[in-house]
N, C-alpha and C positions, 0 to 999 in steps of 0.2 A: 324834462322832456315829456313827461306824463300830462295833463291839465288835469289839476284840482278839480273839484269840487264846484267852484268858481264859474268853469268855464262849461261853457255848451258847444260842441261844436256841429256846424250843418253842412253838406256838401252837397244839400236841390237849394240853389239857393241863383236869385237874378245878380243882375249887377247895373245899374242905372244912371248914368253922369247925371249930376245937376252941374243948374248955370255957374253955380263956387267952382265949379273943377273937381267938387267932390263927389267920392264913387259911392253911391246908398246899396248896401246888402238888401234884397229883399229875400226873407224866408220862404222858401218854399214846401217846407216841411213842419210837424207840429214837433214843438219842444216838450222836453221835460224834466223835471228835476233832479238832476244830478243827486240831490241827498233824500228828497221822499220818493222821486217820482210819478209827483204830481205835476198836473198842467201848470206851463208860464205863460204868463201876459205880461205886454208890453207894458215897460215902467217909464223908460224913455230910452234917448240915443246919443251915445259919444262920436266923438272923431278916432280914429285912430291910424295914426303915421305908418307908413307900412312902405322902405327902403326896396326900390325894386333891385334886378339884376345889374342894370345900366345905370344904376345909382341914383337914379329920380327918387324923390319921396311924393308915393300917394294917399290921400288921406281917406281913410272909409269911415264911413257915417255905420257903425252898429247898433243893433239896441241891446239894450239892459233888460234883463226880463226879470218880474217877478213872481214866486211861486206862491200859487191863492191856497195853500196849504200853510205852509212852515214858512213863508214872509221872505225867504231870503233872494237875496238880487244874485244872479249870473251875467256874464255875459256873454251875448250869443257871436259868436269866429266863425268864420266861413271857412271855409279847409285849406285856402291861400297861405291864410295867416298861423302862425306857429305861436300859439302861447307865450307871452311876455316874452318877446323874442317882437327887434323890430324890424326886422327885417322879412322879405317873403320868405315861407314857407321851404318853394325850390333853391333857395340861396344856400339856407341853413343844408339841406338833405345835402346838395351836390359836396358841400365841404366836410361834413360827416362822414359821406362814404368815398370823398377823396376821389371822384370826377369831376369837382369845380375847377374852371379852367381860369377866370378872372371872378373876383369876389370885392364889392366895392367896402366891407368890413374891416376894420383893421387887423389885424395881425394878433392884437391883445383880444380883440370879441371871439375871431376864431378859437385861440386857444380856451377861452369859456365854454364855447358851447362843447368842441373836444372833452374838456372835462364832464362836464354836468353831463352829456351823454355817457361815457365810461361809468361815473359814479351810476347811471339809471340803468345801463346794458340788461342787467341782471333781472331787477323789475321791470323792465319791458319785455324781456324774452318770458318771466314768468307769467305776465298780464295774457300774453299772447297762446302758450301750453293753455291758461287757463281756459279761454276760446277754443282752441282745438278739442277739450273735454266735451265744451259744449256743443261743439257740432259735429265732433263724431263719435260723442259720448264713449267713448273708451280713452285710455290713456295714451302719450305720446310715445312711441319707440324711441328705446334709451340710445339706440346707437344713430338715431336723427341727429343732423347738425341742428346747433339753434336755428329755433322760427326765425328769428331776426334777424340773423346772416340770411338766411333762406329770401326773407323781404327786401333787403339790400340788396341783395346782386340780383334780385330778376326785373329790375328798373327803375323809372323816375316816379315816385309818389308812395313812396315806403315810409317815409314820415309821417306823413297825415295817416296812410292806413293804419301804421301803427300808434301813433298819439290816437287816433280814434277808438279802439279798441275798449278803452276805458270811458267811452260817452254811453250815455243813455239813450241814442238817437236808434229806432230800429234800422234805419236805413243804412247808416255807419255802420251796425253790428251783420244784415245782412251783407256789404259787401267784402267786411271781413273775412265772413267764413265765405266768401265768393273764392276770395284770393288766397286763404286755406286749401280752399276744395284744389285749386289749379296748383297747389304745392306740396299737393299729395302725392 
C-alpha cells in the first residue's frame, strides 16, 4: 500500500479527454526524486487501465519521468490511482475501511488487497507518527489511537493521504500535516 520508490505521486494535477477517449494527466506541480531528490523530466507517457466504480475501464495517458541526476525512470499517479492496484483509488479505500457498498472486483482481488493492507498497517501507521514528528516536532502521545484509524474514520480519501505521506511532493507532505493538524 506504500509506493516505492518507483512511483511519484501528484494531486495539482488537470485531466484532459483526447479524441482516443483517453484521459492525459497534466502536472501541475514540479516533481522530484523519490531516491535523490533531484528534478524529473519528462522521459515519455504510458496508458494505464484504471477500473472505475461502475465498472467502466478508463485509460490514463501518464508520464514516466526521468531524474537528470541518478537516471532512474518513476512514474508519475495522479492521487485517483492507487499503486499497482487497477482499480480507482475510492474503490480500493471504500473496501479497506468496509463502507463499500457494491465493488465491481472480485471477491479474490478484495481478499488481496485485505491482506497486503494488514500485512502494511503497521508501516503506514509508522510512516505516519513519523510525520507527526515532523510537524509537531515532538513525540506522539502513547495513549493516542493509531494515526491510521484516526485517517479512516474521519472520511473519504485517507488512502491517498496516507499512500502520500511517503512522496516527496511538498504539496502531498503539506496537506498531510494539514490533516494532522485537524487530528489533533
Amino acid at each position: 500500500m506504500v509506493p516505492p520508490k518507483t512511483m511519484v505521486i501528484i494531486s495539482l494535477y488537470e485531466k484532459i479527454c483526447n479524441p482516443k477517449s483517453n484521459i492525459i494527466i497534466v502536472s501541475k506541480e514540479t516533481s522530484l526524486c523519490p531516491c535523490c531528490n533531484q528534478r524529473l523530466s519528462v522521459y515519455d507517457k504510458r496508458n494505464r487501465k484504471i477500473i472505475e466504480s461502475d465498472g467502466t475501464t478508463v485509460i490514463y495517458v501518464i508520464r514516466r519521468l526521468k531524474c537528470t541526476s541518478c537516471g532512474k525512470l518513476h512514474n508519475e499517479l495522479p492521487d485517483l490511482i492507487q499503486p499497482y492496484k487497477h482499480y480507482a483509488c475510492e474503490i480500493v479505500e471504500s473496501e479497506l475501511d468496509g463502507t463499500g457498498t457494491s465493488c465491481p472486483a472480485d471477491d479474490s482481488t478484495i481478499r488481496i488487497w485485505n491482506k497486503q493492507f494488514s500485512a502494511n498497517r503497521q508501516r503506514l501507521d509508522s510512516i505516519l507518527k513519523a510525520e507527526w514528528i515532523k510537524c509537531y516536532k515532538k513525540q506522539i502521545s502513547l495513549t493516542l489511537d493509531s494515526l491510521l484509524n484516526r485517517f479512516m474514520t474521519h472520511g473519504t480519501g485517507w488512502l491517498t493521504n496516507v499512500t502520500q505521506t511517503n512522496t516527496t511532493s511538498e504539496s502531498n507532505r503539506c496537506r498531510v500535516h494539514s490533516i494532522l493538524n485537524q487530528r489533533s
